[in-house]
One Martini backbone bead per residue (centre of mass of N, CA, C, O) as a GRO file, in nm:
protein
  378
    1UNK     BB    1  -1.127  -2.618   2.914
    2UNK     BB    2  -1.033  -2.787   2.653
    3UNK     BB    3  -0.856  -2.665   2.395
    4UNK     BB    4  -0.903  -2.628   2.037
    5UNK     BB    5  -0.767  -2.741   1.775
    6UNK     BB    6  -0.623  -2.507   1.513
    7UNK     BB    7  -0.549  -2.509   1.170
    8UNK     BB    8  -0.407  -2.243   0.985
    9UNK     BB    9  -0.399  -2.152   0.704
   10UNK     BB   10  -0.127  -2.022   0.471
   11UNK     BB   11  -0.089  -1.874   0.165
   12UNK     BB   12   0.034  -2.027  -0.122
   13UNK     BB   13   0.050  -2.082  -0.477
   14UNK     BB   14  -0.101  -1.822  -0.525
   15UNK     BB   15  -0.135  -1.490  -0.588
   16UNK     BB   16  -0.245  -1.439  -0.310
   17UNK     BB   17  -0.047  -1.511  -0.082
   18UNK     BB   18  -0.027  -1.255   0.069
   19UNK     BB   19  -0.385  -1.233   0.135
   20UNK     BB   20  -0.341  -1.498   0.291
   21UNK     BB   21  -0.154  -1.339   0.542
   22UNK     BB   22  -0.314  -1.153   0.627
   23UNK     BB   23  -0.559  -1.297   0.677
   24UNK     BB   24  -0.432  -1.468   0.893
   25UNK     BB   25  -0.333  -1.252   1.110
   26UNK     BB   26  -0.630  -1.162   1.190
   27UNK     BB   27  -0.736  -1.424   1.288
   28UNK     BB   28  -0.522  -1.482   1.475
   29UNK     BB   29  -0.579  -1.202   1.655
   30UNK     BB   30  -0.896  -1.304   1.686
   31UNK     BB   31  -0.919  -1.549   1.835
   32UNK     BB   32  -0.991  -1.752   2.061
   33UNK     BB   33  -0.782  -1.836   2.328
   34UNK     BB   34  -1.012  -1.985   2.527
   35UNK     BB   35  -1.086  -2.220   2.289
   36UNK     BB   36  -0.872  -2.193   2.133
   37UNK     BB   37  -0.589  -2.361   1.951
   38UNK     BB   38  -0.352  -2.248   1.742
   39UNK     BB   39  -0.192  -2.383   1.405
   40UNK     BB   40   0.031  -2.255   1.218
   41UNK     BB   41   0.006  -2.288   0.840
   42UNK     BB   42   0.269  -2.279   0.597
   43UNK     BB   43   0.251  -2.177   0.275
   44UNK     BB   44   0.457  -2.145   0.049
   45UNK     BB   45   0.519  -2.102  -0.322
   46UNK     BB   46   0.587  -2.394  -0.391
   47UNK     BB   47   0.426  -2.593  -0.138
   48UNK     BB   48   0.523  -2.599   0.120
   49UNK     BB   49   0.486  -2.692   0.489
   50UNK     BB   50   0.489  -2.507   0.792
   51UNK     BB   51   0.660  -2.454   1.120
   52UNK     BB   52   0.808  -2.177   1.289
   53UNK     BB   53   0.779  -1.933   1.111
   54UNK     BB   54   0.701  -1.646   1.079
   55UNK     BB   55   0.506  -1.458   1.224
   56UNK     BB   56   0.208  -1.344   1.141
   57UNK     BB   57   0.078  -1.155   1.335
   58UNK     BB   58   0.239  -0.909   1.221
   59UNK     BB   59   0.108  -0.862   0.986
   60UNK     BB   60   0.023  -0.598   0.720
   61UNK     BB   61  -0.088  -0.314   0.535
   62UNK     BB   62   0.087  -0.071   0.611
   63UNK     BB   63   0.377  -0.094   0.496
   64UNK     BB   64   0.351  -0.198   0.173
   65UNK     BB   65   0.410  -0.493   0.197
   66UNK     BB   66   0.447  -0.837   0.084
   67UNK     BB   67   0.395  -1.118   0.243
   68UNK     BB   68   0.639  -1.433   0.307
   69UNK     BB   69   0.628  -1.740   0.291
   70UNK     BB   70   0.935  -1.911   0.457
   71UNK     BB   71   1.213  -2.025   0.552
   72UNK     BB   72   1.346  -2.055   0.797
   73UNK     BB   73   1.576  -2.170   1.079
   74UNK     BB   74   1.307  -2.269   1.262
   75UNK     BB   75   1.171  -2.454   1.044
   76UNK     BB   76   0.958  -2.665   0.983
   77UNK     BB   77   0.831  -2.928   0.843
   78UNK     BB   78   0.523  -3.082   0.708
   79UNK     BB   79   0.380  -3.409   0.802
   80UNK     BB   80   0.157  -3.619   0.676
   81UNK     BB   81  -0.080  -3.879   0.760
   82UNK     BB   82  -0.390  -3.993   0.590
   83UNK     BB   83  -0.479  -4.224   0.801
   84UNK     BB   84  -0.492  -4.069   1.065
   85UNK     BB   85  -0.602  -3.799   1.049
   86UNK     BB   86  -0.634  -3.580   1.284
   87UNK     BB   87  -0.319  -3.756   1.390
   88UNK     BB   88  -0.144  -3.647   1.095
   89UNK     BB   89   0.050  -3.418   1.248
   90UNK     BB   90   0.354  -3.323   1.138
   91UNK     BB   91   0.674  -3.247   1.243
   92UNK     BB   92   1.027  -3.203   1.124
   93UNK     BB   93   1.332  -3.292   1.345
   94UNK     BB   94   1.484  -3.411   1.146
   95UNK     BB   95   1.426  -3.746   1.170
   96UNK     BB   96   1.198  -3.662   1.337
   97UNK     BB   97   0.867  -3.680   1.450
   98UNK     BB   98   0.614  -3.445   1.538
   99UNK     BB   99   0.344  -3.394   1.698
  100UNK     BB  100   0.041  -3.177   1.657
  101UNK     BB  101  -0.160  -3.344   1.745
  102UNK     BB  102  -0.476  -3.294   1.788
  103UNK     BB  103  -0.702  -3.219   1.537
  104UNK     BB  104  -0.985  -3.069   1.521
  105UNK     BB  105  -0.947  -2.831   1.264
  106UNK     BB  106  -0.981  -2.620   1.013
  107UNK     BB  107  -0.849  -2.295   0.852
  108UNK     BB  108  -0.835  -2.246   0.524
  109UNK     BB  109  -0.659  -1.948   0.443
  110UNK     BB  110  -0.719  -1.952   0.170
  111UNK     BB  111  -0.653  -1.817  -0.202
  112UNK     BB  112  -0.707  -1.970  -0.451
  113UNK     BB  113  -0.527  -2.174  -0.623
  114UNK     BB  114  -0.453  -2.416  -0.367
  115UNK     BB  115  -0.745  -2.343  -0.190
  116UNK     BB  116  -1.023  -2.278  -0.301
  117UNK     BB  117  -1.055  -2.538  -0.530
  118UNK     BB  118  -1.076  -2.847  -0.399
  119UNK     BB  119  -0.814  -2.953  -0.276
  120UNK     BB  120  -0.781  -2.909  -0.022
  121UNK     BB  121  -1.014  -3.053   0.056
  122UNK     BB  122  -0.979  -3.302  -0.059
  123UNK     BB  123  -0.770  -3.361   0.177
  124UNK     BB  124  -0.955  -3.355   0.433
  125UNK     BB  125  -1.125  -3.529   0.366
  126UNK     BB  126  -0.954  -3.809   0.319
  127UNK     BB  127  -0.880  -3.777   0.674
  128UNK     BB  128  -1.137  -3.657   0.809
  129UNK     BB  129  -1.105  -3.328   0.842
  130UNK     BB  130  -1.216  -3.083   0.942
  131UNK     BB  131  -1.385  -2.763   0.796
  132UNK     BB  132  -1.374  -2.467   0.669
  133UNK     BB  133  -1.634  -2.416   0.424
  134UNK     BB  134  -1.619  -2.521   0.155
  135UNK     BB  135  -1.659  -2.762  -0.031
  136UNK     BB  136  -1.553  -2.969  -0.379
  137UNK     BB  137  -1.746  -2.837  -0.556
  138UNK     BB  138  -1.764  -2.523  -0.454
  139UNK     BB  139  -1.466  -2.457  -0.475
  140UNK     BB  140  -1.435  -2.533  -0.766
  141UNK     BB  141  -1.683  -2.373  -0.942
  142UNK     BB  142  -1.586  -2.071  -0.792
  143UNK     BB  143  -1.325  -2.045  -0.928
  144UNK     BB  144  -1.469  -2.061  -1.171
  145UNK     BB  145  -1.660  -1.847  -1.385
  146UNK     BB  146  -1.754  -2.000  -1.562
  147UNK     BB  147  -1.889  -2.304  -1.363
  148UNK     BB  148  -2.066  -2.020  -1.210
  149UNK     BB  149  -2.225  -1.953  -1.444
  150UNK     BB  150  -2.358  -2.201  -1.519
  151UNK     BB  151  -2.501  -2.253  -1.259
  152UNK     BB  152  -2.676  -1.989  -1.231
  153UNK     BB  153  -2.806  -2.039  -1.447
  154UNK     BB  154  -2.962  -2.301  -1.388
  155UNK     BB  155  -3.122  -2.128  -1.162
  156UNK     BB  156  -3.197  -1.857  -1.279
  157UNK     BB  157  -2.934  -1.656  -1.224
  158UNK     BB  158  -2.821  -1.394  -1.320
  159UNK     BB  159  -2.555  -1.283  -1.563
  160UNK     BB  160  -2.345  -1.214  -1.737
  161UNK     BB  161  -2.229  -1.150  -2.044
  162UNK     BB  162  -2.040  -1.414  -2.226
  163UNK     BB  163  -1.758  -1.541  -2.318
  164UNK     BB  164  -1.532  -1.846  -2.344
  165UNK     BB  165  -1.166  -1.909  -2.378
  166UNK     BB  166  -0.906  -2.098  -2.556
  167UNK     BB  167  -0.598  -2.045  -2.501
  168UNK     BB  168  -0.387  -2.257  -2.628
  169UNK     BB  169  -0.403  -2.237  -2.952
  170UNK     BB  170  -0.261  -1.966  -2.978
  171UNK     BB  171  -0.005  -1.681  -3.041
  172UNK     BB  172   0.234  -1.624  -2.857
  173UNK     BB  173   0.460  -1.466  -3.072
  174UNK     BB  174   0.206  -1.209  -3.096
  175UNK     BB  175   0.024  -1.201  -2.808
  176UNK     BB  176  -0.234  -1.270  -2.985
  177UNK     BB  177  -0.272  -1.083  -3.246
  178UNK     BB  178  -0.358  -1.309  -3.475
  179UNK     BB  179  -0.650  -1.384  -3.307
  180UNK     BB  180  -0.789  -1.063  -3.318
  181UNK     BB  181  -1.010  -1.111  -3.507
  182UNK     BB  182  -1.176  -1.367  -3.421
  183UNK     BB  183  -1.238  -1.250  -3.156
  184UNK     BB  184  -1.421  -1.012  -3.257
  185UNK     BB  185  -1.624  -1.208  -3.376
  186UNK     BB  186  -1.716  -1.360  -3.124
  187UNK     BB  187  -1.835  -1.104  -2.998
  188UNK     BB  188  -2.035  -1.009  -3.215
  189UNK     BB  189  -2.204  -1.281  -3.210
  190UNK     BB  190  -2.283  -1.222  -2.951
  191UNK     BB  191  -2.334  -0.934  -2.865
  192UNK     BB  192  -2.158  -0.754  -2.733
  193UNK     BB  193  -2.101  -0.437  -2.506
  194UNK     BB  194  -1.910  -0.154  -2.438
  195UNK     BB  195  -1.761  -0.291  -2.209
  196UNK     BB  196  -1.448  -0.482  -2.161
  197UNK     BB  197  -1.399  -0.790  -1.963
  198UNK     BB  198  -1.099  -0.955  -1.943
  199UNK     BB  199  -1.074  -1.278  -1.770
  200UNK     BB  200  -0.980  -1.490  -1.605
  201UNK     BB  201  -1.147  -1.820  -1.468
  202UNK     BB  202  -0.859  -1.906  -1.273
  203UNK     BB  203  -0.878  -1.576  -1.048
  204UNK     BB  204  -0.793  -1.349  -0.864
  205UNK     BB  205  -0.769  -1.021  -0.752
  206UNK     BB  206  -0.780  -0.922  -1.042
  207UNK     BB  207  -0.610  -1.085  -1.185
  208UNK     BB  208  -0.601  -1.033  -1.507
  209UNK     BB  209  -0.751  -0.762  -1.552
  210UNK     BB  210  -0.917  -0.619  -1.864
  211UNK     BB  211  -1.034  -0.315  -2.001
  212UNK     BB  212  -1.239  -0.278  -2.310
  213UNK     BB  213  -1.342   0.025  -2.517
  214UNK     BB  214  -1.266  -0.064  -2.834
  215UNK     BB  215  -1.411  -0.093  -3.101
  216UNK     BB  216  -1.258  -0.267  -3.344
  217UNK     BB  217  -0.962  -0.351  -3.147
  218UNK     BB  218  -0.800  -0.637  -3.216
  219UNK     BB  219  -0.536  -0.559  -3.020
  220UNK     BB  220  -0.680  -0.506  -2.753
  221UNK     BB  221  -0.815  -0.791  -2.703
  222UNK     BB  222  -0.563  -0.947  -2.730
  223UNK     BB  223  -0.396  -0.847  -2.503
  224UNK     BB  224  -0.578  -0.895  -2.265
  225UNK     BB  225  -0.602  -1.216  -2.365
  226UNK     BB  226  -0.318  -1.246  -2.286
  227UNK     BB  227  -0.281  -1.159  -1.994
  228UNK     BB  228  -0.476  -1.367  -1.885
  229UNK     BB  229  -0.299  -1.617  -2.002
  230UNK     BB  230  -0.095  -1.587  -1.727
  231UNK     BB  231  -0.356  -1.738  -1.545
  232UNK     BB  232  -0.545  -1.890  -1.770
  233UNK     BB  233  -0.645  -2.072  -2.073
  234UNK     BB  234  -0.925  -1.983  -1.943
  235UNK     BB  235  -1.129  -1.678  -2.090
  236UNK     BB  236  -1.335  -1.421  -2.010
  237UNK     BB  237  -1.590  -1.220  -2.200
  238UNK     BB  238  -1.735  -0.934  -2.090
  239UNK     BB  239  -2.015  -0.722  -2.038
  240UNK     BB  240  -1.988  -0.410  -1.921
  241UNK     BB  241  -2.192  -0.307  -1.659
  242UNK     BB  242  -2.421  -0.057  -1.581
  243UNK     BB  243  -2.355  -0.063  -1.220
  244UNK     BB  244  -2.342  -0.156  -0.909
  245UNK     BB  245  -2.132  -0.303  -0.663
  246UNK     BB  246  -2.253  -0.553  -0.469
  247UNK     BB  247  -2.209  -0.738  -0.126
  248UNK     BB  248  -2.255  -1.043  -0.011
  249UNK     BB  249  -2.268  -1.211   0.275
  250UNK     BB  250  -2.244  -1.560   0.408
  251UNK     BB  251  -2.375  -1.795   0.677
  252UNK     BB  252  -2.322  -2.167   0.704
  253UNK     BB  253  -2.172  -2.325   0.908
  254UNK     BB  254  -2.389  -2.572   0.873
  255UNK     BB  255  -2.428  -2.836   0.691
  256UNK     BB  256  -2.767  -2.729   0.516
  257UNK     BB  257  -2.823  -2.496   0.617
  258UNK     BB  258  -2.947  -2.184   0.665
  259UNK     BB  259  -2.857  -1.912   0.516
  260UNK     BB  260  -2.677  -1.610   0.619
  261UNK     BB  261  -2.739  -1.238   0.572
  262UNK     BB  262  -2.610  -0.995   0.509
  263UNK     BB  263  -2.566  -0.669   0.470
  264UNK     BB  264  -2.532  -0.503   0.145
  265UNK     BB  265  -2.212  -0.407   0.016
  266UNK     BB  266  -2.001  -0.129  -0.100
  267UNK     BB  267  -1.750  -0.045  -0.314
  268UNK     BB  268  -1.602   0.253  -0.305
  269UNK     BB  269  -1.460   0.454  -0.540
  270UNK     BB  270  -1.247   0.761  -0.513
  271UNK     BB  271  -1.088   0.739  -0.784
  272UNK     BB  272  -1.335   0.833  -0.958
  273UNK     BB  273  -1.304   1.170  -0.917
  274UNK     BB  274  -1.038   1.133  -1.151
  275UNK     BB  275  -1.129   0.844  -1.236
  276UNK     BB  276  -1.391   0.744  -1.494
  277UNK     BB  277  -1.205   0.422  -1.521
  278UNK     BB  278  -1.201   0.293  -1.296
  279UNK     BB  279  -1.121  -0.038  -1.119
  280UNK     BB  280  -1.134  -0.270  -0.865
  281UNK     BB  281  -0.790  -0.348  -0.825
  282UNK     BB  282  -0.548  -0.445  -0.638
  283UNK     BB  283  -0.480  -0.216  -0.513
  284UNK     BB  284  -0.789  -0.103  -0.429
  285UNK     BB  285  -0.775  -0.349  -0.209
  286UNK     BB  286  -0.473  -0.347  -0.050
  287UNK     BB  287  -0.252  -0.047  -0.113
  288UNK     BB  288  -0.513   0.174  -0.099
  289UNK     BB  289  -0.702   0.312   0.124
  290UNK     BB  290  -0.765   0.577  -0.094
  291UNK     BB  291  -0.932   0.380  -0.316
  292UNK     BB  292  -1.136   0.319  -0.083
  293UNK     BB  293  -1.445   0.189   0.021
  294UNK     BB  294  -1.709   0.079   0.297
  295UNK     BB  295  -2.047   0.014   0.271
  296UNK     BB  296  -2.262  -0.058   0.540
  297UNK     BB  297  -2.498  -0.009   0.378
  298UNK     BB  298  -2.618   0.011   0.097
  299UNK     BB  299  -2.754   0.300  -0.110
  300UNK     BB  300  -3.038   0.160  -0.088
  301UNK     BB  301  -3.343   0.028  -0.112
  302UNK     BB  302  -3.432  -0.193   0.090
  303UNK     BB  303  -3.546  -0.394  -0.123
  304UNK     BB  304  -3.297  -0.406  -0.304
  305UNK     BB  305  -3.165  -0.564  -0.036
  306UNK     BB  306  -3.325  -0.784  -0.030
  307UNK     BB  307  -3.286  -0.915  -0.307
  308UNK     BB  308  -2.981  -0.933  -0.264
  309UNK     BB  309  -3.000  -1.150  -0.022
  310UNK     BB  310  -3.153  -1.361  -0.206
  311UNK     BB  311  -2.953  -1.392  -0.435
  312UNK     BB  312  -2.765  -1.486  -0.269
  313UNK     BB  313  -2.847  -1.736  -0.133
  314UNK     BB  314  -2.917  -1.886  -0.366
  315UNK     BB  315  -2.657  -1.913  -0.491
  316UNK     BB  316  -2.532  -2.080  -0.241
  317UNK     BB  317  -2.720  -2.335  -0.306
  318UNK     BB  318  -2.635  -2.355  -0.635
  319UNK     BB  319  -2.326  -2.445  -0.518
  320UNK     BB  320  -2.316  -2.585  -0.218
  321UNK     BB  321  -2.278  -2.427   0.033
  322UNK     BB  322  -2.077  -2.353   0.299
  323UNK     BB  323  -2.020  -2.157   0.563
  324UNK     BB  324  -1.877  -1.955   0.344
  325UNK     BB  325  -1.943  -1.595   0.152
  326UNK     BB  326  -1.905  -1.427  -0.111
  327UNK     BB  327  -2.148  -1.224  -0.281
  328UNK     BB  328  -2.136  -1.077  -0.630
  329UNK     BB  329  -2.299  -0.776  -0.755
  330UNK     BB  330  -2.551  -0.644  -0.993
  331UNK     BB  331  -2.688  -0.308  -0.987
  332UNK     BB  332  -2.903  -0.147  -1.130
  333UNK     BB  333  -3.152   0.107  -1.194
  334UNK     BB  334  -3.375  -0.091  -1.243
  335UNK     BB  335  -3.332  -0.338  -1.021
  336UNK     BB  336  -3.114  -0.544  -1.104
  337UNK     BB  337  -3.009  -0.871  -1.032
  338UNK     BB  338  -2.664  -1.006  -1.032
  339UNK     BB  339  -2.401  -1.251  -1.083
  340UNK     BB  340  -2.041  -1.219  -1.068
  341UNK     BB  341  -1.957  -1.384  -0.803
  342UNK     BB  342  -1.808  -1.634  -0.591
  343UNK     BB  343  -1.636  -1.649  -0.257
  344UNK     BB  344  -1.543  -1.921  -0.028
  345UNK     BB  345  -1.267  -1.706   0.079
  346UNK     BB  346  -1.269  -1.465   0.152
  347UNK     BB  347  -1.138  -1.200   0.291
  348UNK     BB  348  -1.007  -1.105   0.635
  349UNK     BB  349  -0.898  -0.831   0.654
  350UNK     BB  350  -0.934  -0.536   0.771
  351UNK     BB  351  -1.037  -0.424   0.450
  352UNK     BB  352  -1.305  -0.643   0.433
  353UNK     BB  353  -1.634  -0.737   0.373
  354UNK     BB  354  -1.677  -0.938   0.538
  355UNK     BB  355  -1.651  -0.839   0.833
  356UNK     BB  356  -1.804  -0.571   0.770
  357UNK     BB  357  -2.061  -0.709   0.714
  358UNK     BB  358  -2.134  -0.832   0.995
  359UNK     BB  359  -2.093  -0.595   1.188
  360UNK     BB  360  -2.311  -0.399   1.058
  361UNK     BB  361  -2.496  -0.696   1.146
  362UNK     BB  362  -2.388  -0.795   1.446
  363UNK     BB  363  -2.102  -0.952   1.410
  364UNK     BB  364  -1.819  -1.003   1.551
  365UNK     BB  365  -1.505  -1.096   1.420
  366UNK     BB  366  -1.487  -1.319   1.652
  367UNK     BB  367  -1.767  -1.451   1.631
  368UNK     BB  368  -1.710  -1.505   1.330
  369UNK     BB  369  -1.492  -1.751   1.386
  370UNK     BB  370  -1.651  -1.912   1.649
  371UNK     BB  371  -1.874  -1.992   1.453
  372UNK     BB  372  -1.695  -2.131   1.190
  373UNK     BB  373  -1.575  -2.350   1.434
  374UNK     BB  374  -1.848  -2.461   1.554
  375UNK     BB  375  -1.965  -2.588   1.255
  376UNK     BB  376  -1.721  -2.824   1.258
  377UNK     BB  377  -1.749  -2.979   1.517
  378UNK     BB  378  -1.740  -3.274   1.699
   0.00000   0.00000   0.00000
């Protein structure tokens, strides 16, 4: 059986560019080669695409090092040429093209803007190649976190309370401290309670995210909205939820299908045993092993986890999800059940709760990355 051609992407010009490498790693070394002929295609940090560059497949998160797609002395560039469509795909050797081939599908591993926002998707929908994960609405909407929360509450799926701020014109000069009597006012006036969390509208793995628990504290919630807006200047401030945090995968390799949703799984902190103030930030997420666990399912009870369920199905269906997402939840008390954003690229790492979440569903991580590429295959 002649093998399909899948081109990997991976890196990309995003903060996340790191996790973008890991996750190219895993599927690399899970993916079926005995039905797919994958060809790695590293994005630098500057928007370069190449091939032949240091093999991905050795990267992990053992080392401690966050790996970084480079031009190496063997790299060639990538050259599209997007009318040719699925046989656009050239490597530059000197003055001459060689094509990679015809390619079957596309498995964009890229996190974050430029590669999760429906850039990269646009370009692919262009060329006319298939493509794994959502299509250019839903990638874009969900990138956006403003603009998730927009379209859940018009379907009707709680979301957390929050202004969303424009601090385009802010006072750089003071670090925004000059605009921070305004910002306090503007919280007041939402009715936010503390604590909060302030984050960029268009950043991932927590990047650029910070918890102000001092009400009344004009200069606290300016550094956030400060630090915030080194990420993007449109930044979210939310009313910090008193919930537990779990994650519903779901997966819906054939556009329109009904999606299939994993049990949903809680990222437990451990490191909350000494700091009863830690929150899953970029370290607990990728550096640190041991600040942190993944329960699937989570200890819910089950009715709660059916609700969980639902609630993440409907989210992805509301924002016109295709092939896969993880859709994040604030679960409270009384069992209400809220959704706090939607990934529809997470990641693929060893320790990433979407495989984890399918594995302990039933789906083994080759059988999962084999799933949604034959749901894109012509």
């Amino acid at each position: 059986m002649t093998r399909k051609r899948i081109v990997v992407l991976y890196g990309g010009r995003a903060d996340e560019h790191p996790i973008s490498c890991i996750s190219a790693a895993s599927v690399l070394n899970a993916i079926d080669t005995d039905r797919f002929e994958p060809i790695p295609v590293g994005i630098t940090k500057d928007g370069k695409w190449i091939v032949d560059g240091e093999d991905p497949r050795g990267w992990n998160l053992d080392s401690g090092v966050l790996p970084e797609v480079e031009i190496t002395e063997d790299a060639k560039m990538v050259v599209l040429d997007v009318a040719l469509g699925q046989d656009g795909f050239f490597a530059q050797n000197g003055n001459e093209l060689e094509s990679l081939g015809h390619v079957d599908a596309v498995f964009p591993v890229l996190h974050g803007p430029y590669g999760e926002d429906g850039t990269v998707q646009g370009l692919l929908e262009m060329m006319n190649v298939p493509y794994v994960g959502c299509g250019v609405l839903a990638s874009a909407a969900c990138m956006d976190k403003h603009y998730t929360k927009v379209l859940l509450a018009a379907a009707g799926i709680p979301v957390a309370p929050g202004i969303t701020i424009d601090a385009r014109d802010f006072d750089v000069a003071s670090e925004f401290a000059a605009n921070g009597p305004a910002l306090l006012d503007q919280v007041k006036a939402a009715g936010l309670a503390y604590p909060l969390f302030v984050k960029p509208s268009r950043a991932g793995s927590s990047f650029g995210v910070t918890k102000v628990e001092n009400p009344d504290d004009a200069d606290e919630l300016a550094a956030a909205v400060f630090e915030a807006s080194k990420h993007d200047w449109r930044i979210l401030i939310e009313q910090g939820i008193d919930a537990r945090e779990v994650e519903c995968a779901v997966l819906c390799p054939k556009a329109g299908d009904k999606p299939r949703v994993s049990w949903p799984g809680e990222i437990v902190l451990d490191s909350r045993s000494t700091d009863a103030d830690s929150f899953y930030d970029f370290d607990s997420k990728y550096m640190d092993s041991s600040a942190s666990h993944v329960e699937v399912p989570a200890a819910l009870p089950k009715e709660l986890l059916e609700k969980v369920r639902e609630t993440a199905a409907k989210a992805f269906v509301a924002v016109d999800g295709a092939g896969l997402s993880r859709v994040d939840t604030f679960v409270t008390a009384d069992g209400d059940v809220m959704v706090n954003e939607i990934n529809t690229m997470p990641g693929f790492t060893s320790i990433s709760m979407y495989p984890k979440a399918w594995e302990a569903t039933g789906i083994a991580y080759s059988d999962l990355i084999t799933t949604l590429i034959d749901g894109v295959l012509r």
